[in-house]
PyMOL CGO cylinders between C-alpha atoms (Angstrom):
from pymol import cmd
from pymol.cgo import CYLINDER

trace = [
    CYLINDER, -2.59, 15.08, 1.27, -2.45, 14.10, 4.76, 0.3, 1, 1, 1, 1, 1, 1,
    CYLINDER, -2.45, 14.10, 4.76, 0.67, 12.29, 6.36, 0.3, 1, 1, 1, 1, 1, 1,
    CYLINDER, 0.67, 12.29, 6.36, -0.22, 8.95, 6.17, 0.3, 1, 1, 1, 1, 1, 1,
    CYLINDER, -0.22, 8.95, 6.17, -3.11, 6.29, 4.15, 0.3, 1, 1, 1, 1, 1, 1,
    CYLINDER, -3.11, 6.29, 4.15, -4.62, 3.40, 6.28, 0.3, 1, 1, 1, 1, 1, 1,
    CYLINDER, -4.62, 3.40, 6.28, -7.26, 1.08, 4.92, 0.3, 1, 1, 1, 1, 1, 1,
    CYLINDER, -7.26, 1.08, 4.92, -8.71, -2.25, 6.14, 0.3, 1, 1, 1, 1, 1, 1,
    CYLINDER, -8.71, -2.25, 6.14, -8.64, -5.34, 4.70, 0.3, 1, 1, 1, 1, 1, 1,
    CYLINDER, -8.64, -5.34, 4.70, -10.81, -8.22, 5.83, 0.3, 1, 1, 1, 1, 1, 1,
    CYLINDER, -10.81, -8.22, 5.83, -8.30, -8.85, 8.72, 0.3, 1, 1, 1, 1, 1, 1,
    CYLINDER, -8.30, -8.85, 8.72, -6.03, -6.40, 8.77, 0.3, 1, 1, 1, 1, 1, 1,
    CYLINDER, -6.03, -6.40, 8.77, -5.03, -2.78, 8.46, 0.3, 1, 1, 1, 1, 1, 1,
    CYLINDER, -5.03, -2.78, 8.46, -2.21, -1.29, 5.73, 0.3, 1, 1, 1, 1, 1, 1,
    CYLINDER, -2.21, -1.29, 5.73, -1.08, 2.04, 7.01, 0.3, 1, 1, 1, 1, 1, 1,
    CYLINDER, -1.08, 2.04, 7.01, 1.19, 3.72, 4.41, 0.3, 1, 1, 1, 1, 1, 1,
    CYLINDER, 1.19, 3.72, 4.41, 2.96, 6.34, 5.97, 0.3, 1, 1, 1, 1, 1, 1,
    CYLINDER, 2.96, 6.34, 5.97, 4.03, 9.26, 3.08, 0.3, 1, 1, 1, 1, 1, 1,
    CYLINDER, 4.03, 9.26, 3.08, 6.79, 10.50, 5.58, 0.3, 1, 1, 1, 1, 1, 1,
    CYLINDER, 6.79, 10.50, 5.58, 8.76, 7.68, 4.67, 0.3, 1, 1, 1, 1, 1, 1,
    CYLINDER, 8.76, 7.68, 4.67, 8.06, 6.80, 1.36, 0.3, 1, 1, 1, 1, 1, 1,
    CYLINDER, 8.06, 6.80, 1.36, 10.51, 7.58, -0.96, 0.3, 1, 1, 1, 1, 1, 1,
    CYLINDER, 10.51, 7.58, -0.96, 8.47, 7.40, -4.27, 0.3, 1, 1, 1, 1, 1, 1,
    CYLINDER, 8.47, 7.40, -4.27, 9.10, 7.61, -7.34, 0.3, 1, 1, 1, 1, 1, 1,
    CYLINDER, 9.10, 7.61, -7.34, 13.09, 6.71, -6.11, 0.3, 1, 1, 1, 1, 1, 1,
    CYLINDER, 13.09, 6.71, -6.11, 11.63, 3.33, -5.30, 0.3, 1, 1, 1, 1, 1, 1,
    CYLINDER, 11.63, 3.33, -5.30, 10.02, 2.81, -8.76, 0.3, 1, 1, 1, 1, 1, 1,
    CYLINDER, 10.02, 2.81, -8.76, 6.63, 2.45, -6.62, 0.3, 1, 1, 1, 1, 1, 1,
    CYLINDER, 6.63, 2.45, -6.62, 7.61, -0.90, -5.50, 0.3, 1, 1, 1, 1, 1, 1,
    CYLINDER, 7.61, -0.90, -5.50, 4.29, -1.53, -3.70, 0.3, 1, 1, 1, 1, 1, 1,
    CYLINDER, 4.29, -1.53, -3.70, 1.96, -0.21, -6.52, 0.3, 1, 1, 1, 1, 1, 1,
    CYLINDER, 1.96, -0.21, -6.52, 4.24, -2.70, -9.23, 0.3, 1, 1, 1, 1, 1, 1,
    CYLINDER, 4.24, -2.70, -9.23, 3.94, -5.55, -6.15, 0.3, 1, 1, 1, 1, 1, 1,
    CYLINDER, 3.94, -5.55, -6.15, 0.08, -4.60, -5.58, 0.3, 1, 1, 1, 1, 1, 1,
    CYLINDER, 0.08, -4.60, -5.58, -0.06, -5.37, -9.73, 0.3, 1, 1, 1, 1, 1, 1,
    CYLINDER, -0.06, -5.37, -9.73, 1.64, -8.51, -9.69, 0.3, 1, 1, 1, 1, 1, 1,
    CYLINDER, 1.64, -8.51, -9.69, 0.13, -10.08, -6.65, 0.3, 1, 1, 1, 1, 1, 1,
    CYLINDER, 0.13, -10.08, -6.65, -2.44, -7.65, -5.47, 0.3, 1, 1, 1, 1, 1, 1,
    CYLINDER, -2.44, -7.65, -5.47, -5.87, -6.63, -7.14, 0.3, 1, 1, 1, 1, 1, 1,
    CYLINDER, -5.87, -6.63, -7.14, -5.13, -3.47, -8.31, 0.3, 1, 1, 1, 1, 1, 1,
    CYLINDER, -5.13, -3.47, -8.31, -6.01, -1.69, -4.85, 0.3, 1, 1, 1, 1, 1, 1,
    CYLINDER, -6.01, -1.69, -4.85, -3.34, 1.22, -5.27, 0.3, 1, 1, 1, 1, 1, 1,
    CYLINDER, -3.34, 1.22, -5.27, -2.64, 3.71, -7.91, 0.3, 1, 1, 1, 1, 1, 1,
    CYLINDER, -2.64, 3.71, -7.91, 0.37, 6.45, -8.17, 0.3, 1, 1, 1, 1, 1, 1,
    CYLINDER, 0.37, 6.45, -8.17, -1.33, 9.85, -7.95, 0.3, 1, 1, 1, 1, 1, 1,
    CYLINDER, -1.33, 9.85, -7.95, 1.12, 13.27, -7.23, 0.3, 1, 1, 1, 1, 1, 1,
    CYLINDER, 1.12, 13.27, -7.23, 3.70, 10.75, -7.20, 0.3, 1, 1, 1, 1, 1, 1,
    CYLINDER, 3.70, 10.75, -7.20, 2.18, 8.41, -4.31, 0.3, 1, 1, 1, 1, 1, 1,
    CYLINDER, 2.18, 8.41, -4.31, 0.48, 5.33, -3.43, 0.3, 1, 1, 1, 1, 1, 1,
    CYLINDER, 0.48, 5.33, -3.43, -3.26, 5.90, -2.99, 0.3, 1, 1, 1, 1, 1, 1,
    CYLINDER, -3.26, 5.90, -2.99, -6.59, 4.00, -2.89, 0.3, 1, 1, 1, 1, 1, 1,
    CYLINDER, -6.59, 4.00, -2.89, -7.72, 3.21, -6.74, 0.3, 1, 1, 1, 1, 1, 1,
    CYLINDER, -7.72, 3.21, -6.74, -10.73, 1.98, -5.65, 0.3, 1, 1, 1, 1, 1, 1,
    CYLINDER, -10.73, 1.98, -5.65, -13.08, 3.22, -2.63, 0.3, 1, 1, 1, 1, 1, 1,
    CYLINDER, -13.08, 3.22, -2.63, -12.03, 2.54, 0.81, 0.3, 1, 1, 1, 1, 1, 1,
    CYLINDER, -12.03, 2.54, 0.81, -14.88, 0.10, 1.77, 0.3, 1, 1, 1, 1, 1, 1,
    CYLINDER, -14.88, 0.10, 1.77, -13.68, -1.97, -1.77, 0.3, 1, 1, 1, 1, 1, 1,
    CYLINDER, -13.68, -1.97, -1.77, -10.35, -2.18, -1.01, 0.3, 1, 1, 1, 1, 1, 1,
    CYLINDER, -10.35, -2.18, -1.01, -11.75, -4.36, 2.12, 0.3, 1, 1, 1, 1, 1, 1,
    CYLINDER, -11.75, -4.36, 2.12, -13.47, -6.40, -0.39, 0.3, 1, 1, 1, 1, 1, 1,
    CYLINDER, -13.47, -6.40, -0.39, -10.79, -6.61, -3.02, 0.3, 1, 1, 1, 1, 1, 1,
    CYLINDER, -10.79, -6.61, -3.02, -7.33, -6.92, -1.17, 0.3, 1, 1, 1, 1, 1, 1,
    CYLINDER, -7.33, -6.92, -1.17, -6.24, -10.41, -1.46, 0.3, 1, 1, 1, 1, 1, 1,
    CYLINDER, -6.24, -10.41, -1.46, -3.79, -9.73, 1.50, 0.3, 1, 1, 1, 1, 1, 1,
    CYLINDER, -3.79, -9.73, 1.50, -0.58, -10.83, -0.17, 0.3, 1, 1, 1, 1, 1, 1,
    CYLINDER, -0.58, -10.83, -0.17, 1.63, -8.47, 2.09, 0.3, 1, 1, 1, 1, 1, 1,
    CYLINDER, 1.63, -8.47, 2.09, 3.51, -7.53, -1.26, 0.3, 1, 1, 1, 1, 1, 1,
    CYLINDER, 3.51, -7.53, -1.26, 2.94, -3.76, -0.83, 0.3, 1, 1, 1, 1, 1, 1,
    CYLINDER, 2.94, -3.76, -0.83, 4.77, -3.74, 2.48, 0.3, 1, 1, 1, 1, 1, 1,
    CYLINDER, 4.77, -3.74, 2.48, 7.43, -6.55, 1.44, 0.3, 1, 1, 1, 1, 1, 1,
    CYLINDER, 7.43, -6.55, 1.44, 8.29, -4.62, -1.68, 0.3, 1, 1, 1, 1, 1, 1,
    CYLINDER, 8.29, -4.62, -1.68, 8.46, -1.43, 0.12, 0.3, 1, 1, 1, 1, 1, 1,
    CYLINDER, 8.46, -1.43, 0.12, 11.04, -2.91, 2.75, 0.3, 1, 1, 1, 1, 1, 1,
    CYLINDER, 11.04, -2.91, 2.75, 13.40, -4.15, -0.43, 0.3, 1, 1, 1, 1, 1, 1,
    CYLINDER, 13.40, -4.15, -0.43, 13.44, -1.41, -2.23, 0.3, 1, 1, 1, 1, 1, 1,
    CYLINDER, 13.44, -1.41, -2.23, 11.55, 1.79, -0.77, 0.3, 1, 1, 1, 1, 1, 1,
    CYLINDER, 11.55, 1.79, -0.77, 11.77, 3.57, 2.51, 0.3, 1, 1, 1, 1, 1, 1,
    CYLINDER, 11.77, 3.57, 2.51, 9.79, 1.24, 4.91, 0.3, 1, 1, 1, 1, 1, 1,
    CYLINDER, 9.79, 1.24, 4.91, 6.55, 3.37, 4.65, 0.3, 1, 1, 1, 1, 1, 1,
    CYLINDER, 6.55, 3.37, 4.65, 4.38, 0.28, 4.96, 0.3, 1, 1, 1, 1, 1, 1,
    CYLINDER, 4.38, 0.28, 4.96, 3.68, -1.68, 7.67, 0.3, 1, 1, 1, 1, 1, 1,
    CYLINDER, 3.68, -1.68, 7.67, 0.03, -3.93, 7.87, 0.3, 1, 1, 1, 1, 1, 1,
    CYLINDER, 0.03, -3.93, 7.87, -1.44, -4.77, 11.29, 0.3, 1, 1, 1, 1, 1, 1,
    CYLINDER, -1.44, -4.77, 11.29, -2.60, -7.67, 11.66, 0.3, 1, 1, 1, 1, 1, 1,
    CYLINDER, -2.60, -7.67, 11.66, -4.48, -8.03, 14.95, 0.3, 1, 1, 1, 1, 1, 1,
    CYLINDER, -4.48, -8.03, 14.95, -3.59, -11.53, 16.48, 0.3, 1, 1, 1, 1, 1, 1,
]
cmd.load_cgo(trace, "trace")
């Protein structure tokens, strides 16, 4: 698994960096948030967030809710942080 997951959305970029995450301590926050508000765009696999879907329908499917990052900050390790190119 490399150090870090990045995927684009329509307009922006979620870079989940697995240096920081703190998973399963946080009760994957951003997967439960991703649930809640999301589309279902990440799964737990090895006991961290990846794509569940293919990278080029994550684009198509991401609702861009921010949830995933917002969770993380509350209760992970601050792994998450989207890009959103002004």
């Amino acid at each position: 698994m490399s150090d870090f997951l990045a995927f684009k959305t329509r307009t922006c970029e979620i870079i989940i960096h697995y240096d920081k995450c703190i998973a399963p301590k946080c009760k994957f926050a951003c997967v439960k948030a991703d649930r809640l508000y999301g589309r279902n765009v990440l799964k737990i696999v090895d006991s961290k967030p990846v794509l569940a879907v293919p990278p080029g329908e994550a684009s198509r499917l991401c609702n861009e809710c921010l949830a995933c990052e917002i969770n993380c900050n509350w209760s992970g390790g601050g792994a998450i942080k989207i890009n959103i190119p002004l």
